[in-house]
Structure formats: C-alpha cells, structure tokens
C-alpha positions, 0 to 999 in steps of 0.5 A: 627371878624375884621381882628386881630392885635398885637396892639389890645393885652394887658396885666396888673398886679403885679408881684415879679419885682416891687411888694412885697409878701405883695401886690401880696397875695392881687392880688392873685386869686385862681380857684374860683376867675379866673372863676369869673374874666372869668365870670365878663368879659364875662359880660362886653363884654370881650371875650378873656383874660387868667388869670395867678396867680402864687407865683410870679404874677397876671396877665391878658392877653386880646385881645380887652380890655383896660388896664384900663378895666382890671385893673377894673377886677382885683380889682374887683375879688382881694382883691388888690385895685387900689392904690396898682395898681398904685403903684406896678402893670404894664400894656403892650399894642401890641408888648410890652405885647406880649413879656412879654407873651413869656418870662414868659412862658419860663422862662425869667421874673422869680425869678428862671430863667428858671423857670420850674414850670412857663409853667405848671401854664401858660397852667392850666390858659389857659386851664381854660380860653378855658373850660369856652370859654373865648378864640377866635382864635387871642388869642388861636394862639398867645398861641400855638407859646408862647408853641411853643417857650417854648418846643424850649427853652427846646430842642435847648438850656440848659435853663432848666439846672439845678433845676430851681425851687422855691422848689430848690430855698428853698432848696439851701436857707436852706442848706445856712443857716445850711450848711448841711441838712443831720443831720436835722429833716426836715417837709414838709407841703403841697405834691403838685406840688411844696412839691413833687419837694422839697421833690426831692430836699431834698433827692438829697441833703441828706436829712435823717429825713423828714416827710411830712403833707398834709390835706388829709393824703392820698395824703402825703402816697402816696408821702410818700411810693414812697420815704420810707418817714414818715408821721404825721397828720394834727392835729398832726402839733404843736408837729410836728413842735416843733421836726423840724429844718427845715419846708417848707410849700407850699400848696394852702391855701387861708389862714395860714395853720401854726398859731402861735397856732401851735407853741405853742410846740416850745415855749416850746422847743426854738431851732432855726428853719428856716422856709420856705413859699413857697405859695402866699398867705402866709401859715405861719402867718408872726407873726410867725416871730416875735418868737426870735428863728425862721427864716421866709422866704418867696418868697421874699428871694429866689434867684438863682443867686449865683448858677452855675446852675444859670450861665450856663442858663443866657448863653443861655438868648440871643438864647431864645430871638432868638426863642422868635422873631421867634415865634413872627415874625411867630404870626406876619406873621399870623395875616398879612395873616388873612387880605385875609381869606375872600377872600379864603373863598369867592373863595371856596364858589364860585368855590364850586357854580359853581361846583355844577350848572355843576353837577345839569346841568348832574344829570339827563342826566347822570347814578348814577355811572357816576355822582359819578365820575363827582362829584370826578373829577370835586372837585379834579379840583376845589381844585386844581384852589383853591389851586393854587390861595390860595397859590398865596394869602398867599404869598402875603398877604401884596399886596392889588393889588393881593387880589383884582386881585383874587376878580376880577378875580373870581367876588367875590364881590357878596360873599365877597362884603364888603371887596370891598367897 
C-alpha cells in the first residue's frame, strides 16, 4: 500500500443540518442495504469505507475514493437521487472530513449535542465494515483515535451530562406540550435501543400508565417485567392507540408500522393525542397528520436547546475541540511516521539475515545446547542494534537525510531498493 495520507480521505452525505426527514429517509440505508453498498464498492475497487446510517444522517467515510464515486454508491443502494444530492447532501475531502468524523462520533455534529446514541450506531457501522474486509489499516487507525476521543470526551469533560438523547429529546417534547405526563396513557411501539431509553425517561418524569408494543411480544415482556409495565399486542394496535394520549413509536421498520387503518378506533374516540416518530424512515404514516385531533412530530421538531442539561454541555464544546486536534495531530503524526515503515521492516529483515548466516556458520561446530544459547543471545543483540536505530527513525521521520542514512548504513537497498530510486 502507497504511504497513507490525510488528503486521501473523504467524506459525502446527507444529514439533519441541510437535509429534511423527507429526504434523509430517501438516503437511509438498513443493514441489507450497507452490506450491498459494502459489496458494490468492493466491486468497484473501493477497499476501505464505513457507511454510517442513523435517524440524523447517511454518510460514507472512504479512503482512496472520489467523492463523486461515493456519491454514485449512495444513489445507488438508496432510494435518494442525485438531484436531491446536490441539493441537500454535502462532501469533505483530507483534513475537513477528517474532523466531521470526529465530531460526530462525539457528539458535536447532532441534533441532541452530545448525543449518547451516536457513538453506539458509528462503531455497529464500523464493525459491519470490518467483518465484511472493507477496512485497511489508514482507516482502522483513523477509527480507534475517533474512539479514542470519544471515550476522553466522556472522561475528562461533562459532555455527557445530562440525557443527551433523541428519546429524552421526545420525552421533554412531550411533557412541553401536556406540561405534565404523570396522568396520560402513554404507548410505546418499538423496545429497542432507542424504546428502551424512552421508556427510562418516561418513568424518570413520572410516567404511571404506559404500555409498550414490540412485533415480537417477547422482547416488549422482557423490557416490560424489568419495570412492572403493561404490555398489548401488535395486532391489538388500533384499540391500543385510540386508549392513548401520547404514542412514541421508534422501531427499524423500513416502512410505517402505524397506518392510518390503525386509527380507525380513534376516529371513533377524537380526543387529542400527541404522537411521536422517532424513526427514519418514518414509522408513522405522515397522513396521519392530517387527522384534526392529532400532533405528528418527527425528528425534525426535537431539540434540546432550551434545556439546562443543554447549556451545561455547550460549556464543554471548546475542550472537546481540544481532545479532538489531539487525536488528530496523534493520526496526523502516524501517517507521517508510515513514510520509514520500509525501512524498519527492511532492517529487520536484514539484521535477521545475517543473524542467521553466524548461526549457519556455528550450527555444526557447535552442541545443540550451545547453539540454542548463540540463537537467544545473538536475537536479544540484533533486537536491541534494531531498537535503537528504529527509535532513532521514528523520532525523525520527517528528515529523509536520517531514512537514508540508515539505508546506507545497513546497505538496505537490496531489501528495500525501490524506496532508493
């Protein structure tokens, strides 16, 4: 692999900043559809990307690609076109994408600063990307100090403080809106990662009267017996909603989960209910809104900015920043120091050589036992003469003059001769 550098790094899609719910579901891509995009660009000769799909975002993170090439895949495996691209998506090439990586895995670039489910999603992404050997080495390092500054952010500053999630986000949205949720009959559909945060929440604020619906029944008990919660049927959804003041729905449904057939019961019953969509793509029918005694909210109406939690972690923006340049000055300093892996591999391999033609030299002359301890002793010298002299490298890897002092020195050029040319 040629020497790995920051400007070889790109990054394209859309998110919440530019791009409304309308068009980011048209980008969304569930796990069938990553592992295609995976594929497709393996065909294509792009061997090292992660693609990241949340509620907020669809966005590709590449090594050696084009951003044209990546805005090709992501029309490609989405149902976005490339009108809408260029109209609400965005592209980072080197230095520039390499801070947007950063700041979204810590937080910085969401809709709930800090957001805590961010990171989660980014590394489920990544770990996709790795089993399937779509990540080499520039790109697997570059992930582990965005980690890296991730787990900092949390340790040395107060980001976290607070329930910076979308869930918490719904939550505060909705007890806005009844000022108090304690007397309100309350439905979750979906007990996943996001349904088991809200359901937290809930409870935290005072919630008395919720019932959560999963498709799988099991899974909704198992949330449900943790917190002595009721729990109602998939296809018991329509009575279910028409008895509710309040649903939140956040499940990983492709497709609306609540049709406008499941409020059929409330035509019958119109008293106002506030319902929520925490999913992209959306899982309510946005006809829905159109019913006169309902309030549909998406992720587009959440927002976190007026509450204290909010301005105690916009406090901490600025030391974030800091650990961010860190790791990227540490990244940086990496793919500087890559320029004399060669020749530390190349002086390995030829200190180990002649290492080896003294110990050929005594293999007959010499007892088993004695040659066993010329082999231990004559390694722990070579490893030393190498560590030395590889320290030396490392320390001044931006000095060509000292790389090929070394190469000189050890006449390295029959082991590494095209880095002499």
């Amino acid at each position: 692999m040629d020497q790995p550098k920051m400007k070889q790094f790109t990054v394209v899609g859309v998110n919440h900043w530019e791009a409304p719910i309308t068009v980011r579901e048209q980008f969304s891509l569930l796990e069938d559809q990553k592992r295609e995009l995976l594929d497709g660009a393996r065909r294509e000769g792009i061997s090292s990307l992660v693609a990241v799909s949340t509620c907020n975002r669809t966005e590709i993170y590449a090594e050696e690609a084009s951003p044209q090439e990546l805005i090709r895949l992501l029309n490609s495996y989405t149902d976005g076109s490339l009108d809408q691209f260029h109209r609400y998506g965005f592209e980072k090439q080197g230095r520039e994408a390499l801070e947007h990586i950063f700041q979204v895995a810590v937080g910085l670039d969401s809709q709930i600063l800090g957001d805590l489910q961010i990171i989660k999603q980014v590394k489920q992404d990544y770990k996709l990307a790795s089993e399937m050997d779509a990540v080499d080495g520039p790109l697997h390092r570059l992930m582990q100090h965005v980690f890296r500054a991730h787990k900092r952010s949390r340790s040395e500053t107060s980001l976290a403080q607070g329930a910076a999630t979308t869930a918490y986000a719904a939550v505060q949205f909705a007890n806005q809106t009844f000022h108090d949720v304690t007397d309100k009959n309350i439905l979750l559909i979906g007990t996943g990662k996001i349904g088991k945060v809200a359901v937290k929440n809930l409870l935290s604020m005072g919630a008395g009267r919720l019932t959560l619906i999963n498709r799988s029944r099991e899974r909704a008990e198992f949330v449900a017996d943790r917190y002595d919660l009721e729990v109602s049927d998939f296809d018991n959804m329509s009575p279910a909603i028409a008895d509710a003041d309040l649903v939140i729905v956040a499940t990983g449904a492709g497709e609306p989960v609540v049709t406008m057939e499941d409020m059929e019961a409330s035509k019958k019953n119109r008293k106002f209910k506030l319902m929520i969509d925490l999913s992209v793509p959306r899982n309510i029918d946005p006809e829905i809104e159109k019913l006169d005694f309902v309030d549909l909210a998406n992720m587009d109406w959440l927002s976190d900015v007026t509450d204290q939690a909010y301005r105690e972690r916009e406090k901490n923006i600025p030391h974030v920043k800091k650990i961010i340049e860190e790791e990227l000055e540490k990244f940086g300093q990496w793919i500087d120091e890559q320029k004399v892996v060669p020749t530390i591999k190349a002086l390995n391999e030829k200190l180990d050589d002649l290492r080896q033609e003294e110990i050929d030299h005594f293999r007959h002359k010499i007892s088993d036992n004695e040659l066993e301890s010329v082999k231990r002793a004559t390694e722990r010298l070579v490893n030393k003469i190498a560590a030395h002299s590889i320290e030396h490298l490392r320390e001044n890897h931006e000095s060509d003059d000292v790389r090929e002092v070394v190469e000189d020195m050890f006449k390295l050029s029959d082991k590494n001769g095209q880095q002499n040319e």
